[in-house]
Chimera marker file (.cmm) of the C-alpha trace (Angstrom):
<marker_set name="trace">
<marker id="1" x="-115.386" y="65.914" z="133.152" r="1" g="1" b="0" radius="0.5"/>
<marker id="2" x="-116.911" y="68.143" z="135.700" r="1" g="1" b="0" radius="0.5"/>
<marker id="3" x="-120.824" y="68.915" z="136.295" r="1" g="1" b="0" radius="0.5"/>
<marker id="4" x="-121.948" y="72.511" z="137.060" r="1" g="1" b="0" radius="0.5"/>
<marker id="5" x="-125.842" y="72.339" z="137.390" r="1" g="1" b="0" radius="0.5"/>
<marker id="6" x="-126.929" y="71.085" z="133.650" r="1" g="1" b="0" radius="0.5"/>
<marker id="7" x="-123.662" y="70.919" z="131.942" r="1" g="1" b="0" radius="0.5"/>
<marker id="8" x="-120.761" y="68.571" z="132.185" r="1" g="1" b="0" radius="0.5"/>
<marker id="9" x="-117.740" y="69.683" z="130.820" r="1" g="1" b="0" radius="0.5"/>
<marker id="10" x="-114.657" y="67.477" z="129.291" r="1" g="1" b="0" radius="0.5"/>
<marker id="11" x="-111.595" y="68.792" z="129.551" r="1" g="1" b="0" radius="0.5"/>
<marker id="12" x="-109.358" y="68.233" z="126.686" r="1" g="1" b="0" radius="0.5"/>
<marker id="13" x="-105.421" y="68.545" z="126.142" r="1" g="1" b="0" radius="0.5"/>
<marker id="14" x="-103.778" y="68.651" z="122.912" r="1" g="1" b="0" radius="0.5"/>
<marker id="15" x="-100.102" y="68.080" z="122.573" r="1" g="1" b="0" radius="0.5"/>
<marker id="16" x="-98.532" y="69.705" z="119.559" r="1" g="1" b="0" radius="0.5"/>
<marker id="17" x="-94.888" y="68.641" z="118.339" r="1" g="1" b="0" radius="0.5"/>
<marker id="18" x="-93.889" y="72.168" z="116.194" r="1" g="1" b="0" radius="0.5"/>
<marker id="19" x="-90.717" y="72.414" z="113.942" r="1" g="1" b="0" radius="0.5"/>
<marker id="20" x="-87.791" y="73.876" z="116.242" r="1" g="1" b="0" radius="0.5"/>
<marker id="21" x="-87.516" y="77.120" z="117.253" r="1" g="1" b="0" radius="0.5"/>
<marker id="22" x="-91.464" y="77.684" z="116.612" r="1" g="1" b="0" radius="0.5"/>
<marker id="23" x="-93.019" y="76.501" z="119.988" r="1" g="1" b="0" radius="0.5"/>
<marker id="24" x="-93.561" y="79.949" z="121.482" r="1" g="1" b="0" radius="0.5"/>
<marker id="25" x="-94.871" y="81.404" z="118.046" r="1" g="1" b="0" radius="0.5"/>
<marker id="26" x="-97.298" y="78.292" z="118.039" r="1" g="1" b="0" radius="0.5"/>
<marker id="27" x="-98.133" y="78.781" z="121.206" r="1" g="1" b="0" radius="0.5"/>
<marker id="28" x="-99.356" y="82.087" z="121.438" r="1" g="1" b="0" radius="0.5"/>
<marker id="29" x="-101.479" y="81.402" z="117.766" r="1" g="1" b="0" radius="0.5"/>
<marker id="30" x="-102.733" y="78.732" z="119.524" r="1" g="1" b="0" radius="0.5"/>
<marker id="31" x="-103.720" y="80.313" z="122.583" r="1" g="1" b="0" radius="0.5"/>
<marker id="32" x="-106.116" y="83.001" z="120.600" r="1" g="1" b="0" radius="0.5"/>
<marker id="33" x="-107.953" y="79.718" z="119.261" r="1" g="1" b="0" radius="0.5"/>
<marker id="34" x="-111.926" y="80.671" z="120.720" r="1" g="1" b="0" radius="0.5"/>
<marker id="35" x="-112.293" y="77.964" z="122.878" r="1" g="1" b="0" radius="0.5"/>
<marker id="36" x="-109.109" y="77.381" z="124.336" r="1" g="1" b="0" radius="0.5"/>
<marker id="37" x="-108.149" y="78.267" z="127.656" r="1" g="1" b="0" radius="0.5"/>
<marker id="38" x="-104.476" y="78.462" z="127.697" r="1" g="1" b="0" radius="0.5"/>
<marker id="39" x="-101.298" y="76.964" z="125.389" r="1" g="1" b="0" radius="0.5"/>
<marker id="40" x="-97.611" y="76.444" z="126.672" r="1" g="1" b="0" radius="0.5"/>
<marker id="41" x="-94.657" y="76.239" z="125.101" r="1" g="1" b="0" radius="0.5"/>
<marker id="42" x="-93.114" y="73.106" z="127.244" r="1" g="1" b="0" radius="0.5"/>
<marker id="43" x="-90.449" y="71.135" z="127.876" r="1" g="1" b="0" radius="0.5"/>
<marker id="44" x="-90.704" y="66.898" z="127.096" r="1" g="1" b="0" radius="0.5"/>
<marker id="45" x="-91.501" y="65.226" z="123.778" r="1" g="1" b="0" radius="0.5"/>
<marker id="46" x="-94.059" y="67.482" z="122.927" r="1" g="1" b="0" radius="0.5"/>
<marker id="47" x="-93.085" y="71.436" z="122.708" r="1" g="1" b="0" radius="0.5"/>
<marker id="48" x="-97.034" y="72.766" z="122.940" r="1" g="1" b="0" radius="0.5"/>
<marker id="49" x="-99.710" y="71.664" z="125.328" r="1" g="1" b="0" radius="0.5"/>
<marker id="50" x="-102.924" y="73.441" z="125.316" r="1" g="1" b="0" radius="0.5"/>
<marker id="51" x="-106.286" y="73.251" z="126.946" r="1" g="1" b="0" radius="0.5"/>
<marker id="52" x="-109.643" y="74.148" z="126.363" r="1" g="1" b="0" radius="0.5"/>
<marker id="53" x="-113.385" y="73.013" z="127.988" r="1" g="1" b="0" radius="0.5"/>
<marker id="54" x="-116.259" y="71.674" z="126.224" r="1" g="1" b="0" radius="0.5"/>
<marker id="55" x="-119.736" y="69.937" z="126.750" r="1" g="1" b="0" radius="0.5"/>
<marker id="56" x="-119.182" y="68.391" z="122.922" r="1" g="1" b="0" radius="0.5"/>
<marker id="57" x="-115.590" y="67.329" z="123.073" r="1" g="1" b="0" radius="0.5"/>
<marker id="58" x="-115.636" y="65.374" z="119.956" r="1" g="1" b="0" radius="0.5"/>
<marker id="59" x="-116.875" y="67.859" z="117.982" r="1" g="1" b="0" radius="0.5"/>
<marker id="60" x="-115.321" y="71.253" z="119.002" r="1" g="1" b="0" radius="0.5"/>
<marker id="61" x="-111.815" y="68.398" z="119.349" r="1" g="1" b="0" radius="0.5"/>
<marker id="62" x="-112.625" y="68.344" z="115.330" r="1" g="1" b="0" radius="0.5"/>
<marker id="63" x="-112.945" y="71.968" z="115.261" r="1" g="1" b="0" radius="0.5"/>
<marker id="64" x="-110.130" y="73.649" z="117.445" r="1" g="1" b="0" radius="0.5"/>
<marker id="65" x="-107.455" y="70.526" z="116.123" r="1" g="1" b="0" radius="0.5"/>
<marker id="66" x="-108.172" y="71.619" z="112.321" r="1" g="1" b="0" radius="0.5"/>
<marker id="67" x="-107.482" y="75.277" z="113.091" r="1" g="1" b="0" radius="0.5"/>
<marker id="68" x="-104.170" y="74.489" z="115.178" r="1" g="1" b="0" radius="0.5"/>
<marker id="69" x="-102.932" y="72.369" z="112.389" r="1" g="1" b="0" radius="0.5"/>
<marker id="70" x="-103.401" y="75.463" z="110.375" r="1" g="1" b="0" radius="0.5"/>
<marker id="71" x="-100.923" y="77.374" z="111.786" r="1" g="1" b="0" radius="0.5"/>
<marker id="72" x="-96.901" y="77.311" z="110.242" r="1" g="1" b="0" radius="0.5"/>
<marker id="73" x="-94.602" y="75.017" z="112.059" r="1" g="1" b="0" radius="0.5"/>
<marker id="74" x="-97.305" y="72.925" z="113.312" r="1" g="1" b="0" radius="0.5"/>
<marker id="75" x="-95.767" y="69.425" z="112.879" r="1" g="1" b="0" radius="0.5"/>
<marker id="76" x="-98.370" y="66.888" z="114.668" r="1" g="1" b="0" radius="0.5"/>
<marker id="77" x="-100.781" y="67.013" z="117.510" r="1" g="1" b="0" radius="0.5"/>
<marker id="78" x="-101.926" y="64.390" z="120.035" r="1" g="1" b="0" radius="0.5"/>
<marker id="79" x="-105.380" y="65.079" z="121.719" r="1" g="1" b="0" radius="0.5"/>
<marker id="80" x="-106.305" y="63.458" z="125.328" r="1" g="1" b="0" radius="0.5"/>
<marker id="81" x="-109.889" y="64.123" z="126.701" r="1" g="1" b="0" radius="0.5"/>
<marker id="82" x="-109.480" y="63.794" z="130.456" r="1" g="1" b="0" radius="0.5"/>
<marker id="83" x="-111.627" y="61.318" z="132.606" r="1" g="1" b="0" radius="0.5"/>
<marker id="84" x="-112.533" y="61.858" z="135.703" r="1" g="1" b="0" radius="0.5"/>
<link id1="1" id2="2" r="1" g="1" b="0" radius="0.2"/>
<link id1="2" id2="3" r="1" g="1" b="0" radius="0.2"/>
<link id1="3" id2="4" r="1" g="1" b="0" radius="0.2"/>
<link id1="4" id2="5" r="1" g="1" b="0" radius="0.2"/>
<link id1="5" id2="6" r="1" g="1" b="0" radius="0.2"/>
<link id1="6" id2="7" r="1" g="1" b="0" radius="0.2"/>
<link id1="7" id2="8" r="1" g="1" b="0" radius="0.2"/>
<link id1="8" id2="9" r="1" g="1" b="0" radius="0.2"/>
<link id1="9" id2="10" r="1" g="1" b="0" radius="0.2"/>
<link id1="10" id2="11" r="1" g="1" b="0" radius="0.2"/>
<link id1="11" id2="12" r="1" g="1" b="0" radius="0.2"/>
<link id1="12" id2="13" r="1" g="1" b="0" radius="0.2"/>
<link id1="13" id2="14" r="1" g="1" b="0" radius="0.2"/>
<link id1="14" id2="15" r="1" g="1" b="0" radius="0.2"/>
<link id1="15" id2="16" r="1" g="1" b="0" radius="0.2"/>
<link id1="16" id2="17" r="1" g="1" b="0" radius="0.2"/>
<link id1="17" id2="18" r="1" g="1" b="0" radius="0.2"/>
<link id1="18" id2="19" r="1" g="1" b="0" radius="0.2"/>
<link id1="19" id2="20" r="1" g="1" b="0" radius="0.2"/>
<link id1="20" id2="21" r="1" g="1" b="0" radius="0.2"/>
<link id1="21" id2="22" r="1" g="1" b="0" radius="0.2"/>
<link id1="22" id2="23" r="1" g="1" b="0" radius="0.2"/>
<link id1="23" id2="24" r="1" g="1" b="0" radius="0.2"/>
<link id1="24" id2="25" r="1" g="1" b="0" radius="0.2"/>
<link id1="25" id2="26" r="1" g="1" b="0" radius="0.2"/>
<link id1="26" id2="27" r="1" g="1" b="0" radius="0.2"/>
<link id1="27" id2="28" r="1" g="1" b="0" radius="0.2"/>
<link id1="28" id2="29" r="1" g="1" b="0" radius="0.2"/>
<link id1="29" id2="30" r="1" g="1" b="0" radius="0.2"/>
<link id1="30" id2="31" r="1" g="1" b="0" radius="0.2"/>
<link id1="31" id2="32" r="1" g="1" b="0" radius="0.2"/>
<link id1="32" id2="33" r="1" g="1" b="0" radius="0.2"/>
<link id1="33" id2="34" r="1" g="1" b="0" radius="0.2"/>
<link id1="34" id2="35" r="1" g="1" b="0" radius="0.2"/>
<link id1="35" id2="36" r="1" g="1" b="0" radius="0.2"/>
<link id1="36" id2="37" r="1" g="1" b="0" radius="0.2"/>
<link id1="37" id2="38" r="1" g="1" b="0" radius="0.2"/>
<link id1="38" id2="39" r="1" g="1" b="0" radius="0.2"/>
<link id1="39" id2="40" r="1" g="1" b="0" radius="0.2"/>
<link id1="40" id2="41" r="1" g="1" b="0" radius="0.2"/>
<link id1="41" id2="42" r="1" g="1" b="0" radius="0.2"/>
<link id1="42" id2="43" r="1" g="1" b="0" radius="0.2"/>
<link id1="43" id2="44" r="1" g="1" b="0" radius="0.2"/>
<link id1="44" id2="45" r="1" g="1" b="0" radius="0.2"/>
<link id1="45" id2="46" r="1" g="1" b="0" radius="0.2"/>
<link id1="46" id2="47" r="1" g="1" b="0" radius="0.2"/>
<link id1="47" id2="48" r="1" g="1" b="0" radius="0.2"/>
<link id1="48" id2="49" r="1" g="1" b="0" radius="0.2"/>
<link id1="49" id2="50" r="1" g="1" b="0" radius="0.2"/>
<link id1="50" id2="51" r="1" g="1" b="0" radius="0.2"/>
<link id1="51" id2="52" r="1" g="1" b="0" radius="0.2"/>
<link id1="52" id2="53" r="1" g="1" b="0" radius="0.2"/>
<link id1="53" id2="54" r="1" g="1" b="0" radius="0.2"/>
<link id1="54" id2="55" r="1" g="1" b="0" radius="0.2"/>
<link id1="55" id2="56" r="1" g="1" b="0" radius="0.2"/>
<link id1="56" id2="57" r="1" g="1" b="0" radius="0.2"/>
<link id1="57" id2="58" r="1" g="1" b="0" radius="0.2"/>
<link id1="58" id2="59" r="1" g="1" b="0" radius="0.2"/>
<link id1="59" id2="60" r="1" g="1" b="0" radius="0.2"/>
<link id1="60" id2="61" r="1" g="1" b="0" radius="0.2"/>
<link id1="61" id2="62" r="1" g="1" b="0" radius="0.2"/>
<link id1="62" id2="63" r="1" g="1" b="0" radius="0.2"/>
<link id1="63" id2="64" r="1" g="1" b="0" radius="0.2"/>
<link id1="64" id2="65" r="1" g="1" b="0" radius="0.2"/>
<link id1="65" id2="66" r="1" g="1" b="0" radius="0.2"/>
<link id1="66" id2="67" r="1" g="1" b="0" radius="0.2"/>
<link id1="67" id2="68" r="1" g="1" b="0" radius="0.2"/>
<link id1="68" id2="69" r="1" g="1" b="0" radius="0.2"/>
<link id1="69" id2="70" r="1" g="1" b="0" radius="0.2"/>
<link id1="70" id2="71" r="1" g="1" b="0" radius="0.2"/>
<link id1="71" id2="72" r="1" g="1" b="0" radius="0.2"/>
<link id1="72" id2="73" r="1" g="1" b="0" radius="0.2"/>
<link id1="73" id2="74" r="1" g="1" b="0" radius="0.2"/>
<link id1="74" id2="75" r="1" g="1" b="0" radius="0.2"/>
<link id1="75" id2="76" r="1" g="1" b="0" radius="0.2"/>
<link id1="76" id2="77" r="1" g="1" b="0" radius="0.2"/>
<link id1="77" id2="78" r="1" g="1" b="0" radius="0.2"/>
<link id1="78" id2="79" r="1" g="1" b="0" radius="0.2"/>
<link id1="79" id2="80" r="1" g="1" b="0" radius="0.2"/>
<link id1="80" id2="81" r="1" g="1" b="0" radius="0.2"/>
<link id1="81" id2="82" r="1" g="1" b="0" radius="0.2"/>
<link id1="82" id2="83" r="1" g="1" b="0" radius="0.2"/>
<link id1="83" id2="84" r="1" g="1" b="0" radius="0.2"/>
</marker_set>
């Protein structure tokens, strides 16, 4: 969480395992989520990580972790809200 005058922002990861040979696809569907900053197809027990900012993270979490497990070849997500 970071403070910029009246607002304090979370940041919040989500970790998304996909079905093989879909992490890039999910990736970049994932990436045009409003909201979230940036996705990455990665290397490590998770092949997505994305990021995005919010002053509600529990509720846009809720929100932007419904639409990614929308998308084909989605197979699980994790979600950490950083702590500073």
């Amino acid at each position: 969480m970071y403070c910029c005058g009246s607002c304090c922002m979370h940041v919040v990861f989500v970790l998304i395992n996909t079905r093989p040979g879909k992490a890039f696809e999910v990736a970049n569907k994932v990436a045009k989520i409003e909201k979230v900053k940036a996705a990455y197809a990665v290397t490590g027990p998770f092949d997505v990580i994305a990021f995005f900012e919010s002053e509600e993270p529990i509720a846009d979490v809720k929100k932007i972790v419904s639409k990614i497990h929308e998308i084909e070849g989605v197979e699980r997500t994790l979600t950490a809200i950083a702590i500073h």
